[in-house]
N, C-alpha and C positions, 0 to 999 in steps of 0.2 A: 814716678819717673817720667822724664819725658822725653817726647817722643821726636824725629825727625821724617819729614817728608820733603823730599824733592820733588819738586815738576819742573820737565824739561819741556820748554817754550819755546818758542821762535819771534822776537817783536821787532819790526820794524824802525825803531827809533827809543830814544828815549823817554819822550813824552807817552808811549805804550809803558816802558818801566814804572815811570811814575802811576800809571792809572791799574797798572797790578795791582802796587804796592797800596795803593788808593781802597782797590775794591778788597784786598786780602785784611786788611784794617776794618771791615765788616764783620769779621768772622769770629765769633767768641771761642776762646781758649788757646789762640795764635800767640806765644809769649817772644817771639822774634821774628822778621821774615828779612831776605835778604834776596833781594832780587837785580838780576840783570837780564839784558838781550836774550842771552841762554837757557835762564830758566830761575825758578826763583827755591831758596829753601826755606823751611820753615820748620821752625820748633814750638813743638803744641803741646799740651797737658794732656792728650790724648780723647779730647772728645772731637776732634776736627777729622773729619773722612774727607778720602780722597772728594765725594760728591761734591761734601761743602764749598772744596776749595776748586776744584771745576767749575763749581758753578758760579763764581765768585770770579772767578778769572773768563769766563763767558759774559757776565754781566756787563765784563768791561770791553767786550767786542771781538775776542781774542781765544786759542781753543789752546790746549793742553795736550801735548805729542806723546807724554809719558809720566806717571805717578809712583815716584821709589817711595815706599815708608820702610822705615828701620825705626826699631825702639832701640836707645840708647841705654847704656848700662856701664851702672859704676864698677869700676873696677874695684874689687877685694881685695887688698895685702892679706896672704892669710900667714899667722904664726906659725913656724916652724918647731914651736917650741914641745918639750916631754909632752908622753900625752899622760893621760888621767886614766885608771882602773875604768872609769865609768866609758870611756871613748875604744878599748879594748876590745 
């Protein structure tokens, strides 16, 4: 499943967005990042830690105010249907 982390940033300009988006494109198992002024999100396969991505957003000159991860999860339709002697 995967995963989602938000960091909440602060950057001065655009050309700081672009050099997030820059240095978060270093990081193996990132499968989207979407970044702006405020903060950037990203969805990872779940070997990406907060560290990595600290550190990553440090490289690029720049510090990390806060790190939300939430694992995402699919939702089940579950059947409502008769149960079974064995489910009793």
């Amino acid at each position: 499943p995967l995963m989602r982390t938000t960091l909440r940033l602060h950057l001065p300009s655009i050309q700081a967005v672009r050099a997030i988006y820059t240095a978060l494109q270093s990081v193996e198992g990132i499968v989207q990042a979407d970044v702006s002024r405020a903060g950037a999100t990203i969805e990872h396969d779940g070997r990406v830690t907060a560290e990595h991505l600290r550190g990553a957003v440090e490289s690029a000159g720049f510090a990390v105010l806060e790190v939300v991860e939430e694992r995402r999860r699919l939702t089940v339709r579950q059947d409502r249907g008769p149960r079974t002697d064995e489910e009793a």
